[in-house]
PQR file with spaces between the fields and no chain letter, atoms N, CA, C, O and H, PARSE charges and radii, in Angstrom:
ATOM       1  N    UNK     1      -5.881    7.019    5.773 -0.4000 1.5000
ATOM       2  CA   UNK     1      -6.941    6.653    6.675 -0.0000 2.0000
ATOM       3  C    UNK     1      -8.127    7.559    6.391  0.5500 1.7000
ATOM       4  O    UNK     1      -8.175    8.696    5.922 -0.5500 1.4000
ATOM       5  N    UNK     2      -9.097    6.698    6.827 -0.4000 1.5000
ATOM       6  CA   UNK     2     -10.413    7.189    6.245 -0.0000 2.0000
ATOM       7  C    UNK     2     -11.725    7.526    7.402  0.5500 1.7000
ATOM       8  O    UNK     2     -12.656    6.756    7.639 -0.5500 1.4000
ATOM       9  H    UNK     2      -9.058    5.775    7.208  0.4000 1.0000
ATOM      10  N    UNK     3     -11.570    8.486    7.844 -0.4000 1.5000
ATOM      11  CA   UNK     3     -12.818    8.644    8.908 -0.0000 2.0000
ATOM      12  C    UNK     3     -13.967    8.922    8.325  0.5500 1.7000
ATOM      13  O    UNK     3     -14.694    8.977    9.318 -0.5500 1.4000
ATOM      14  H    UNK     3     -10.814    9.112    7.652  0.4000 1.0000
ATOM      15  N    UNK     4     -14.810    9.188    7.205 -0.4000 1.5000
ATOM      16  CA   UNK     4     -15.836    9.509    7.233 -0.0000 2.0000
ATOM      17  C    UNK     4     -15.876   11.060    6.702  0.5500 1.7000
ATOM      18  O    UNK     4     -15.008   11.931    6.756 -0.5500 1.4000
ATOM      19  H    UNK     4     -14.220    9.144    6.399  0.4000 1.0000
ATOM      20  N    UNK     5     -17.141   11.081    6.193 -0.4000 1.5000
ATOM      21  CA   UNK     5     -17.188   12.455    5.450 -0.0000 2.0000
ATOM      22  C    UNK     5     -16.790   13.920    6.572  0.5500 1.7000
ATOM      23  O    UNK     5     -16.828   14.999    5.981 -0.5500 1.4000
ATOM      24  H    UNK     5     -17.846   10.373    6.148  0.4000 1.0000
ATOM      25  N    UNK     6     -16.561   13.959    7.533 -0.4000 1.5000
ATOM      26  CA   UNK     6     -16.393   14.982    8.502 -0.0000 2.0000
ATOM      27  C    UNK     6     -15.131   15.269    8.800  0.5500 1.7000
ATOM      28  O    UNK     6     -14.736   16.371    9.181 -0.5500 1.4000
ATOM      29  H    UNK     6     -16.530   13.082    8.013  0.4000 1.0000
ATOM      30  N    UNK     7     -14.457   14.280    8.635 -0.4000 1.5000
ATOM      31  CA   UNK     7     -13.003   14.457    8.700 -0.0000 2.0000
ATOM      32  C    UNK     7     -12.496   14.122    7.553  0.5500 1.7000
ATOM      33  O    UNK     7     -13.123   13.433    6.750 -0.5500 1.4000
ATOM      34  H    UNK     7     -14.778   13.384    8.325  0.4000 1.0000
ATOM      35  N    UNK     8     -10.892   14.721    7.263 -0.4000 1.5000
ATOM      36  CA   UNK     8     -10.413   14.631    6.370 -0.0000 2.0000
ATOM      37  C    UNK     8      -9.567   13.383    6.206  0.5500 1.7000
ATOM      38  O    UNK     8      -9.001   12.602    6.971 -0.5500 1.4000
ATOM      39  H    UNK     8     -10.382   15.282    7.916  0.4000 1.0000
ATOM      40  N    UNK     9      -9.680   13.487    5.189 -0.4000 1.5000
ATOM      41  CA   UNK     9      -8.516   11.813    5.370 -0.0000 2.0000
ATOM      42  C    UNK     9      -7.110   11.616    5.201  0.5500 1.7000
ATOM      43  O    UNK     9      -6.761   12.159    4.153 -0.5500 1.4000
ATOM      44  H    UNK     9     -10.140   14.122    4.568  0.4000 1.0000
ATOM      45  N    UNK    10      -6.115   11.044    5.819 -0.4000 1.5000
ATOM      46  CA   UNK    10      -4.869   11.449    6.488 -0.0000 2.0000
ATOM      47  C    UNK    10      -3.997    9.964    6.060  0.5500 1.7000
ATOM      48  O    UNK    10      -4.409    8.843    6.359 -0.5500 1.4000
ATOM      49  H    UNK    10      -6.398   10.603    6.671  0.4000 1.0000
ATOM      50  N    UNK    11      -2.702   10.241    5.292 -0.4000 1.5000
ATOM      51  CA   UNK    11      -1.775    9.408    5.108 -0.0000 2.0000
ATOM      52  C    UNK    11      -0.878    9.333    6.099  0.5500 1.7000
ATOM      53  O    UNK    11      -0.244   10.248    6.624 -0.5500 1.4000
ATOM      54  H    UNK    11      -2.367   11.151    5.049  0.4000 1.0000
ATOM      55  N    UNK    12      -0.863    8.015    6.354 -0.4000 1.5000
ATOM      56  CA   UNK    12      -0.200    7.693    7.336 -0.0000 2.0000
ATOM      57  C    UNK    12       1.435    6.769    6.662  0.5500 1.7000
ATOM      58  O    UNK    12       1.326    6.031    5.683 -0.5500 1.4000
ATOM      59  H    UNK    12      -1.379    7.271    5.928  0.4000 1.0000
ATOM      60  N    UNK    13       2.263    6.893    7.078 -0.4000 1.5000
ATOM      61  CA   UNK    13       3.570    6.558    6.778 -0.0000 2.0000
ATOM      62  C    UNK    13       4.268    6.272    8.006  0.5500 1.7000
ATOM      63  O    UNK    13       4.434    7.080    8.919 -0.5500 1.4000
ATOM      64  H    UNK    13       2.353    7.492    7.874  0.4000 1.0000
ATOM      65  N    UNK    14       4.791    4.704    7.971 -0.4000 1.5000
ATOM      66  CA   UNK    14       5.663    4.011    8.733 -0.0000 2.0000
ATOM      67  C    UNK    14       6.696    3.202    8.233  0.5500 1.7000
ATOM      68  O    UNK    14       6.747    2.133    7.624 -0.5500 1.4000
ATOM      69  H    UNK    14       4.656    4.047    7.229  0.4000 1.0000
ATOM      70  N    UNK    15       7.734    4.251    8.787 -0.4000 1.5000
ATOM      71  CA   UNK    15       9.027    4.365    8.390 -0.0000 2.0000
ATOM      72  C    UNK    15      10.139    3.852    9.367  0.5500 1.7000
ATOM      73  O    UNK    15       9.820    3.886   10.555 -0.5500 1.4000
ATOM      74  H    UNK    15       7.692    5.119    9.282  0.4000 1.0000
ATOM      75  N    UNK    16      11.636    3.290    9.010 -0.4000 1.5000
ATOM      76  CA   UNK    16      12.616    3.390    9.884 -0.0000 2.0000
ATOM      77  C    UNK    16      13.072    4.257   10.655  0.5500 1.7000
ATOM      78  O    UNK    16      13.763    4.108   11.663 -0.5500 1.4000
ATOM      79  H    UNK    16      11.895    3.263    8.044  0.4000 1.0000
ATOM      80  N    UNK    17      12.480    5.656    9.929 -0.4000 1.5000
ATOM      81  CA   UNK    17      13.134    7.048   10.897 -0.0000 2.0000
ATOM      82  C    UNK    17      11.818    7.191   11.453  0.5500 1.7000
ATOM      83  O    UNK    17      11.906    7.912   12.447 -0.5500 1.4000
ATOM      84  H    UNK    17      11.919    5.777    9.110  0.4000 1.0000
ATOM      85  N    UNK    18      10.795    6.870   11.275 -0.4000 1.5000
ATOM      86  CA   UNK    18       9.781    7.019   12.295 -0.0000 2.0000
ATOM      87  C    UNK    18       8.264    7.013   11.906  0.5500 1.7000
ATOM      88  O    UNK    18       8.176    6.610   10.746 -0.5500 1.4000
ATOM      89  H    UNK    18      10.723    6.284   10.467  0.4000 1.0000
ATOM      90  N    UNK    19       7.246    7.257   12.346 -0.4000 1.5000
ATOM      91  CA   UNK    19       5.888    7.485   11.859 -0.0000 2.0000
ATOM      92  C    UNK    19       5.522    8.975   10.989  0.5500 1.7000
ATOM      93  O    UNK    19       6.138    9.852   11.595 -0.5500 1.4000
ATOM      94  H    UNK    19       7.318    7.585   13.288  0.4000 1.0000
ATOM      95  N    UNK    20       5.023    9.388   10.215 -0.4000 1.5000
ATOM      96  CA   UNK    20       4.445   10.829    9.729 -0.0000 2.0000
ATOM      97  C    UNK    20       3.025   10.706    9.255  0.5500 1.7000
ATOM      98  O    UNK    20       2.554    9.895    8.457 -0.5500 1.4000
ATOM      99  H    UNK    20       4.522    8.676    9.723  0.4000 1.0000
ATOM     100  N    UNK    21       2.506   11.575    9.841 -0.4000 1.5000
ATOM     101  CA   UNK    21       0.841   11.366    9.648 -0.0000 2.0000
ATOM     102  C    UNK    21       0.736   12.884    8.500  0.5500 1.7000
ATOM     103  O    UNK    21       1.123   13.947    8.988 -0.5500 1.4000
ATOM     104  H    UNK    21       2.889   12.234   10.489  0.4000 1.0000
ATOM     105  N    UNK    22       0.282   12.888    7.225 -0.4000 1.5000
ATOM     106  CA   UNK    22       0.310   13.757    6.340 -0.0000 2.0000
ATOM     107  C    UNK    22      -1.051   14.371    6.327  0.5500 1.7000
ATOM     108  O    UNK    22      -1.785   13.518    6.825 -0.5500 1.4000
ATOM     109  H    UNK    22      -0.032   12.025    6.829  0.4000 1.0000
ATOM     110  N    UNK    23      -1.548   15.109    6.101 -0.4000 1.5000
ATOM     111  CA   UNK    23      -2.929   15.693    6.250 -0.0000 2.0000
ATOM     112  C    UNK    23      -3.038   16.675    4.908  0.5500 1.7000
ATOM     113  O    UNK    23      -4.124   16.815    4.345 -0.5500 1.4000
ATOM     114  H    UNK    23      -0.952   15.802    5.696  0.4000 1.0000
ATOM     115  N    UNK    24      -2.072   17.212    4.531 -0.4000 1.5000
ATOM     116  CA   UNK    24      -2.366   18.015    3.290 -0.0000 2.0000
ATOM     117  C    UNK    24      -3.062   17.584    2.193  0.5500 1.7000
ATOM     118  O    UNK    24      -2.261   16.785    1.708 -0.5500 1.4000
ATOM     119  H    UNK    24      -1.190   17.098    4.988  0.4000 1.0000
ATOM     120  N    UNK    25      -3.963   17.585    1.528 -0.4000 1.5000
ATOM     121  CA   UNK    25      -4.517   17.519    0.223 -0.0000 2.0000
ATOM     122  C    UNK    25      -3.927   17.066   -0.656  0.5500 1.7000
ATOM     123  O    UNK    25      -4.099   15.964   -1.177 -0.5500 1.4000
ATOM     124  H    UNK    25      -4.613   18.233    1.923  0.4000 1.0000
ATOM     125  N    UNK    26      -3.020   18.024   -0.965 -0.4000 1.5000
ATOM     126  CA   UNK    26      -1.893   17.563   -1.985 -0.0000 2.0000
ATOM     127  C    UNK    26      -1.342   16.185   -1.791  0.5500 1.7000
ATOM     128  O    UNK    26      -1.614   15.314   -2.618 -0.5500 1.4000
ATOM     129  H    UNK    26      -2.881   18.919   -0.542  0.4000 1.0000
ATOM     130  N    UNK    27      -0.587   15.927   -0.756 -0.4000 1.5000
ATOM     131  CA   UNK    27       0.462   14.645   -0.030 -0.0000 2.0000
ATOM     132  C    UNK    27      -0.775   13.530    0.014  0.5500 1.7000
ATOM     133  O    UNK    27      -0.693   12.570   -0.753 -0.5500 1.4000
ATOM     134  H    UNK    27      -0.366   16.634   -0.084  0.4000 1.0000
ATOM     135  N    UNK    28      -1.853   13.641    0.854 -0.4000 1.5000
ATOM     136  CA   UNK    28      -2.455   12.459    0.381 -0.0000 2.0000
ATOM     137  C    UNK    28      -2.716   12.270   -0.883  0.5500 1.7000
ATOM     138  O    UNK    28      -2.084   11.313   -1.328 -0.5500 1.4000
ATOM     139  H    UNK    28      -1.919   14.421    1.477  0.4000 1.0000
ATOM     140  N    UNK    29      -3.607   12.958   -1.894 -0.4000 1.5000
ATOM     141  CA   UNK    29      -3.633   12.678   -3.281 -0.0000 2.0000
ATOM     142  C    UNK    29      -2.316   11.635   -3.339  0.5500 1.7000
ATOM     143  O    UNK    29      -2.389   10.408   -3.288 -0.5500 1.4000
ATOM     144  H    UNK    29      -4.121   13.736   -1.533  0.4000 1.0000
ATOM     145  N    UNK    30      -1.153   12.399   -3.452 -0.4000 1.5000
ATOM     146  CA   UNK    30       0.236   11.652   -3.911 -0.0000 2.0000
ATOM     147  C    UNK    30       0.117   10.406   -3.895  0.5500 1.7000
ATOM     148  O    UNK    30       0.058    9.610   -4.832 -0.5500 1.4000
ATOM     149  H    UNK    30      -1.093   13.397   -3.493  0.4000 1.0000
ATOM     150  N    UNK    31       0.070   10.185   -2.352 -0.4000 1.5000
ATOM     151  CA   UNK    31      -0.146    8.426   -1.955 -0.0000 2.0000
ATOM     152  C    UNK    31      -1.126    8.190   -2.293  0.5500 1.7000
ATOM     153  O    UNK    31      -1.212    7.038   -1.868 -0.5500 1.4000
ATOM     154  H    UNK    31       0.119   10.832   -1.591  0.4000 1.0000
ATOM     155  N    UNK    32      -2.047    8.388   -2.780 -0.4000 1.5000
ATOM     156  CA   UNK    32      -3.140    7.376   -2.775 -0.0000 2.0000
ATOM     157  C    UNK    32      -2.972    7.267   -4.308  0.5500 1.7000
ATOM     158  O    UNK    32      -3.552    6.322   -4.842 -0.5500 1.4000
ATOM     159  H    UNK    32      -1.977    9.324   -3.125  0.4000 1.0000
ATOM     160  N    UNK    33      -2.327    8.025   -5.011 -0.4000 1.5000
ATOM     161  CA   UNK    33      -2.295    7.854   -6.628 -0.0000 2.0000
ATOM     162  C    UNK    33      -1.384    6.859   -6.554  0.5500 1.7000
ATOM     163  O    UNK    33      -1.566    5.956   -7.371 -0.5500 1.4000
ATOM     164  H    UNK    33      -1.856    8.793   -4.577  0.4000 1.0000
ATOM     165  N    UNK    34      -0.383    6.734   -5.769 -0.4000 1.5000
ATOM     166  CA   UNK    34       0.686    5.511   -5.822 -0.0000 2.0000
ATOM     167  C    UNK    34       0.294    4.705   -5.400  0.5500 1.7000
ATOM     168  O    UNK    34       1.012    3.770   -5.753 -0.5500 1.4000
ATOM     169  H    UNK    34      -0.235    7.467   -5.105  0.4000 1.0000
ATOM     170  N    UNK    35      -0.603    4.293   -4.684 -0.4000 1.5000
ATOM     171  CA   UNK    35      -0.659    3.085   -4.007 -0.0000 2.0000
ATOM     172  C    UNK    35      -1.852    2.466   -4.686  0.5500 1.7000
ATOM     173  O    UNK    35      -1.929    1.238   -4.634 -0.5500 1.4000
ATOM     174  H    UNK    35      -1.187    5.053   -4.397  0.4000 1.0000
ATOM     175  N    UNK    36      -2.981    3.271   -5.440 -0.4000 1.5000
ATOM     176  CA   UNK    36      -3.785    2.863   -6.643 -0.0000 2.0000
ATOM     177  C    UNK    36      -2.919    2.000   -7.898  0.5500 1.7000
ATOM     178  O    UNK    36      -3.256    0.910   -8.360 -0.5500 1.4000
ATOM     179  H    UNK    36      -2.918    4.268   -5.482  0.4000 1.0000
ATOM     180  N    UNK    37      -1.776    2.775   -8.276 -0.4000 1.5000
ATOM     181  CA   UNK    37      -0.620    2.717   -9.040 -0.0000 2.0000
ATOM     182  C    UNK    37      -0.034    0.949   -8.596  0.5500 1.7000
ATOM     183  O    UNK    37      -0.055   -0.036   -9.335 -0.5500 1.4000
ATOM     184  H    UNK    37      -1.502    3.660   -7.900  0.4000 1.0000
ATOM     185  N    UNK    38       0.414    1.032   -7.268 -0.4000 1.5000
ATOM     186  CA   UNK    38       1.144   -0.481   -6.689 -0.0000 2.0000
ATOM     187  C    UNK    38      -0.082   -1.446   -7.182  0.5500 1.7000
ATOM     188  O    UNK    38       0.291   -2.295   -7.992 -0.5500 1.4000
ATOM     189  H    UNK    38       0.431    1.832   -6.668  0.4000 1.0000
ATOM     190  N    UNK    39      -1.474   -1.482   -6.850 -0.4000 1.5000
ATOM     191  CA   UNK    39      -2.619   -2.029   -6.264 -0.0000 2.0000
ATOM     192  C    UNK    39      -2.730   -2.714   -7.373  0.5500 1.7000
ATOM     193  O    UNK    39      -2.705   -3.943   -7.443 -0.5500 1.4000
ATOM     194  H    UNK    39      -1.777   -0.792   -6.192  0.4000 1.0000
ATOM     195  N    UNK    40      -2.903   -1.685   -8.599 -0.4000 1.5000
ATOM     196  CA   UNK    40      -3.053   -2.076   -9.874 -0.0000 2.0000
ATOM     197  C    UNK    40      -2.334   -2.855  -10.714  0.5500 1.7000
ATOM     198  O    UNK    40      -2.886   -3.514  -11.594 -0.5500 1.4000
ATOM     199  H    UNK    40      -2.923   -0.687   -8.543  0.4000 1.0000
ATOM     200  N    UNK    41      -0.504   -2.852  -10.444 -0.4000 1.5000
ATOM     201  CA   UNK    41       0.030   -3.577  -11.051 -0.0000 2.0000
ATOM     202  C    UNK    41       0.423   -4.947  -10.437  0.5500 1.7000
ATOM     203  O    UNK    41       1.300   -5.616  -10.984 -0.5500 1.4000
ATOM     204  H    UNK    41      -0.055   -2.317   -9.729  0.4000 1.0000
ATOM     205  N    UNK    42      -0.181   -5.367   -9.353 -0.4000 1.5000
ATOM     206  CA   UNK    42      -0.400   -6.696   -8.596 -0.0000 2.0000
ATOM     207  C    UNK    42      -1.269   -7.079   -8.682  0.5500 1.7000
ATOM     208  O    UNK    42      -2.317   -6.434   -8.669 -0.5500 1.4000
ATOM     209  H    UNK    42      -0.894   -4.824   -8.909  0.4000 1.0000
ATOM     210  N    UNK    43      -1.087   -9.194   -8.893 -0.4000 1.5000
ATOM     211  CA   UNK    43      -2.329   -9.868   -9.316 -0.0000 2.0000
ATOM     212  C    UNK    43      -3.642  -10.022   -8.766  0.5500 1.7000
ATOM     213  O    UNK    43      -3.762   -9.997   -7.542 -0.5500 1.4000
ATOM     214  H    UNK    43      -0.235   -9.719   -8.903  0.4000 1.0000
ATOM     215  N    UNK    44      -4.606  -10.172   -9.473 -0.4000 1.5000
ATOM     216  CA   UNK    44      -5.955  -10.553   -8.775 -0.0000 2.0000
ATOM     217  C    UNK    44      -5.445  -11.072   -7.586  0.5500 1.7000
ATOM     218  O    UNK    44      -4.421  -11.738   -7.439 -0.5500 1.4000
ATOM     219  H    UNK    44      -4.509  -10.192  -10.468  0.4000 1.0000
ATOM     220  N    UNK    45      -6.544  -10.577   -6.450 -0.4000 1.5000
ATOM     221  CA   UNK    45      -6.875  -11.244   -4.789 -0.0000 2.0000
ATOM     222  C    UNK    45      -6.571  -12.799   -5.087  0.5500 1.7000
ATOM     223  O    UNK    45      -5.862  -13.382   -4.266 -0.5500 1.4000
ATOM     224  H    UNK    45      -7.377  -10.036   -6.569  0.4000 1.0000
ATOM     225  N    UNK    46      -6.976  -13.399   -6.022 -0.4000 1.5000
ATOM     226  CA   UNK    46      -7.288  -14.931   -6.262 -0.0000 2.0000
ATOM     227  C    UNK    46      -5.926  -15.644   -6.561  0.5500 1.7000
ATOM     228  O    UNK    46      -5.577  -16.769   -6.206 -0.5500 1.4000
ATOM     229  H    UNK    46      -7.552  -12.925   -6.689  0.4000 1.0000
ATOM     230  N    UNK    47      -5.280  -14.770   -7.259 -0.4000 1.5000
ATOM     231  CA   UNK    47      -4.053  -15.565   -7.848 -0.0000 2.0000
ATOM     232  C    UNK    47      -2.905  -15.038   -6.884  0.5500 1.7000
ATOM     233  O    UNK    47      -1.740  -15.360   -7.119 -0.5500 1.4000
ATOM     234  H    UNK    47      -5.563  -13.856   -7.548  0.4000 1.0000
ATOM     235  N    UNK    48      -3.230  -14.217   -5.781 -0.4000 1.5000
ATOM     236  CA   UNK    48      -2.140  -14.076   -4.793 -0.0000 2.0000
ATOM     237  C    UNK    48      -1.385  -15.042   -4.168  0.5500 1.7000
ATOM     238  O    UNK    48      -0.156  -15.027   -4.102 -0.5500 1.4000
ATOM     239  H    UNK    48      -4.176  -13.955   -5.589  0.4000 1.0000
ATOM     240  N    UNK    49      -2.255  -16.045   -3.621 -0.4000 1.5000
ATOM     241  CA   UNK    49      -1.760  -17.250   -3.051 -0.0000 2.0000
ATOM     242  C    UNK    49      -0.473  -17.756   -3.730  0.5500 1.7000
ATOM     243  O    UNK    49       0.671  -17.852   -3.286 -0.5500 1.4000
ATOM     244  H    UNK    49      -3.253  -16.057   -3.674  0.4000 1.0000
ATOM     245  N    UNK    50      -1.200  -18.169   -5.413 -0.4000 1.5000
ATOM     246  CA   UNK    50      -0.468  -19.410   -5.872 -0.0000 2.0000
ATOM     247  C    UNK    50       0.959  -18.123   -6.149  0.5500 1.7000
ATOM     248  O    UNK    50       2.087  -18.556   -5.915 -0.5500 1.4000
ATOM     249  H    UNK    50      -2.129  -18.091   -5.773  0.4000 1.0000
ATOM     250  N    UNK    51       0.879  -17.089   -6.479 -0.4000 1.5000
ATOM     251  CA   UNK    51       2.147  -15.889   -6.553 -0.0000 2.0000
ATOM     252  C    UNK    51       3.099  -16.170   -5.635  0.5500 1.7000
ATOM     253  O    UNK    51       4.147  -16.677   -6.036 -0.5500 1.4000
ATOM     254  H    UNK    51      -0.038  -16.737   -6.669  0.4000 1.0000
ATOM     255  N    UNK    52       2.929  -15.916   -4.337 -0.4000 1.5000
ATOM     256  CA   UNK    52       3.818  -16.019   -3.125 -0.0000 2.0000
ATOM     257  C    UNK    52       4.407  -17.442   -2.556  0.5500 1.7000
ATOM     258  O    UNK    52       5.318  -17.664   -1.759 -0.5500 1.4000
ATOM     259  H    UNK    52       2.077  -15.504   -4.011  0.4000 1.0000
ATOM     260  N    UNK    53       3.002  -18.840   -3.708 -0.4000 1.5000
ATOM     261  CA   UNK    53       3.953  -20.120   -3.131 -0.0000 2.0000
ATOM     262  C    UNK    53       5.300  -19.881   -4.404  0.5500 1.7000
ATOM     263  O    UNK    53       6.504  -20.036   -4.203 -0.5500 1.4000
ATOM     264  H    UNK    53       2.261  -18.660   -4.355  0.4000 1.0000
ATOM     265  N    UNK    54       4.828  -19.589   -5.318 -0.4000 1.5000
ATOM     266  CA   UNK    54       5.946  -19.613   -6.439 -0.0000 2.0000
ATOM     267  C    UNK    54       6.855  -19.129   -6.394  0.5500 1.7000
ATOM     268  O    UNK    54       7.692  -19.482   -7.225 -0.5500 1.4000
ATOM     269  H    UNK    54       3.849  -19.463   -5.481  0.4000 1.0000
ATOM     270  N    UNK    55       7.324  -17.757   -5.142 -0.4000 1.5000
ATOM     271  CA   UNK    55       7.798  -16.898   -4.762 -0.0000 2.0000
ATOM     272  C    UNK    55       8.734  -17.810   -3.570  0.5500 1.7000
ATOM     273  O    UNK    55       9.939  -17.701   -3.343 -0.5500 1.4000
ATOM     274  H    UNK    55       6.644  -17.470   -4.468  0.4000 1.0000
ATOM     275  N    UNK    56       7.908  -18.571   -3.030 -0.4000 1.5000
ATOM     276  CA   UNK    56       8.815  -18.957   -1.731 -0.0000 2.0000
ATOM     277  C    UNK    56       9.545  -20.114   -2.613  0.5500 1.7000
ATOM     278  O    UNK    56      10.764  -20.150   -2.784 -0.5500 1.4000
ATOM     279  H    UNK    56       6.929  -18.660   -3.215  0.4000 1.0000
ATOM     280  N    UNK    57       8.773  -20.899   -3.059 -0.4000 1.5000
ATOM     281  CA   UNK    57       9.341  -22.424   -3.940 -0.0000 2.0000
ATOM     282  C    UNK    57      10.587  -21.446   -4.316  0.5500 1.7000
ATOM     283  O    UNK    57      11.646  -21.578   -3.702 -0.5500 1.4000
ATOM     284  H    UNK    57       7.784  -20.870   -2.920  0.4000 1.0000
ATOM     285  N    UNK    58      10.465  -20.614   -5.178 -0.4000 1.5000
ATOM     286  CA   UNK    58      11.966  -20.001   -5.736 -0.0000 2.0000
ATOM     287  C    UNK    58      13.402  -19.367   -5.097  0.5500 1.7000
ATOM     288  O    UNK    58      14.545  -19.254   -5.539 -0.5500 1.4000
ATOM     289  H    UNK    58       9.605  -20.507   -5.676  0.4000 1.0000
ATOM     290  N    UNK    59      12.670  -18.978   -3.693 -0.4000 1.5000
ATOM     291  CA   UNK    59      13.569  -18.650   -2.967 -0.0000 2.0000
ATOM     292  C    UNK    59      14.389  -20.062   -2.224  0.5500 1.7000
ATOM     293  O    UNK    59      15.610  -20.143   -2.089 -0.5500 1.4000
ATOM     294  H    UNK    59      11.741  -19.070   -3.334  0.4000 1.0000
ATOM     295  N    UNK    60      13.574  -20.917   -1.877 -0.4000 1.5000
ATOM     296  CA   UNK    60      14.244  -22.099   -0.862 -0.0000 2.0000
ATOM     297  C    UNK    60      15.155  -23.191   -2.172  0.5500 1.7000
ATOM     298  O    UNK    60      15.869  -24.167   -1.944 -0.5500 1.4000
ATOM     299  H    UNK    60      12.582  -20.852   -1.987  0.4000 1.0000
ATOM     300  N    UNK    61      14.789  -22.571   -3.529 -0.4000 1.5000
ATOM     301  CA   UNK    61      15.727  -23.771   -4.439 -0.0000 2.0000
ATOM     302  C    UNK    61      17.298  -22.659   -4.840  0.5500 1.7000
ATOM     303  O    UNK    61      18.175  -22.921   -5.663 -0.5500 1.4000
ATOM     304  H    UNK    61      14.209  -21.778   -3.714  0.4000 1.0000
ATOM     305  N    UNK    62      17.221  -21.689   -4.124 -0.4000 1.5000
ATOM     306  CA   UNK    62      18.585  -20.571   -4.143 -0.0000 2.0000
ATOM     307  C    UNK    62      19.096  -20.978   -3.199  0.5500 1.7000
ATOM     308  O    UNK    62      20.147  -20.475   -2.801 -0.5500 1.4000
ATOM     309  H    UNK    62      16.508  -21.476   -3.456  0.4000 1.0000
């Protein structure tokens, strides 16, 4: 999460064992390098759609 240049910006994690709000420097870097990392290896905004019908079509012919 991102407040603005005055505050620092804070990873937030929601979990089965519970919520953790991270504030360290380090720990956010982490996540945000991973989730740049996820962001990147998933398709264009555009081709999301037709992804997830192809996704469901495949699941309901199992």
């Amino acid at each position: 999460m991102e407040f603005g240049t005055k505050a620092p910006t804070i990873a937030y994690v929601d979990s089965i064992a519970g919520n953790v709000y991270l504030e360290k420097e380090r720990d956010v870097r982490k996540f945000i390098q991973t989730f740049d990392l996820v962001r990147a290896a998933g398709p264009d905004p555009q081709e999301t759609p037709a992804v997830l019908e192809d996704i469901a079509r495949e699941m309901h012919q199992t």
